[in-house]
C-alpha positions in Angstrom: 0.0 0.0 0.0 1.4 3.1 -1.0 1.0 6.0 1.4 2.0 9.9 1.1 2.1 12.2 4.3 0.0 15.5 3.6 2.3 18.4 3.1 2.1 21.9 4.6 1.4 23.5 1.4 -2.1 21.4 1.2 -5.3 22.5 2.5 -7.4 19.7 4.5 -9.5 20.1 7.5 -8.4 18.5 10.6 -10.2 14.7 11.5 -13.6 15.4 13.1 -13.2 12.3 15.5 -10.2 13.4 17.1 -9.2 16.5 15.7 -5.6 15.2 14.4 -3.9 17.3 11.7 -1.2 14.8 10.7 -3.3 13.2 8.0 -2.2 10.5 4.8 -3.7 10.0 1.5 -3.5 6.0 1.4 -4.6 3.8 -1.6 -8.4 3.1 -0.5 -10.1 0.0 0.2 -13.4 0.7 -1.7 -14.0 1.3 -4.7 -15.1 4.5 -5.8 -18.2 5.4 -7.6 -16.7 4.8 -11.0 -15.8 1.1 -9.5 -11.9 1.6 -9.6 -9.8 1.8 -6.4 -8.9 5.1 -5.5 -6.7 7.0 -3.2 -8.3 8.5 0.3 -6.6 10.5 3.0 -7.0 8.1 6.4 -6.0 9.4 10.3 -4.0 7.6 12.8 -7.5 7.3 14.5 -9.1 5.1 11.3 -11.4 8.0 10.4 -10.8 7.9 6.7 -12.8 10.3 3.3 -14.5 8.6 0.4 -12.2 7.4 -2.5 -11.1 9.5 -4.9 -8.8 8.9 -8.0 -6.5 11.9 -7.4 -4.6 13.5 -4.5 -6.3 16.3 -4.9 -9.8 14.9 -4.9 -9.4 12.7 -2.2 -8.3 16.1 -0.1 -11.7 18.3 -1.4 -13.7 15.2 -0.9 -12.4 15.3 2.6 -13.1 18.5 3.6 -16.3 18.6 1.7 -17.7 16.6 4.8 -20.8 17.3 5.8 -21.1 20.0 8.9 -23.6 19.8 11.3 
């Protein structure tokens, strides 16, 4: 599994479980909605986004959370 730490210079909110900043963008285990396996940034905690076939979609998917 390939894994890339989150640099400074991108944007993503920090985990709303546990409010950790140092965040990864691993390869996902789902698929995504196209049904190919994507990429999805995951915290230490095992919160993880919806997969995404970019970097930079698997960061705006993750902040594009819902917020209650």
């Amino acid at each position: 599994m390939s894994e890339r730490r989150i640099e400074e210079q991108d944007y993503f909110l920090p985990c709303p479980f546990c409010g950790d900043c140092e965040l990864e963008i691993i390869e996902s285990e789902f698929e995504d909605n196209q049904g190919g396996e994507g990429l999805t940034v995951y915290c230490d905690c095992g919160a993880q986004g919806p997969a995404a076939r970019t970097e930079e979609e698997a960061i705006l998917k993750w902040n594009s959370r819902f917020k209650s």
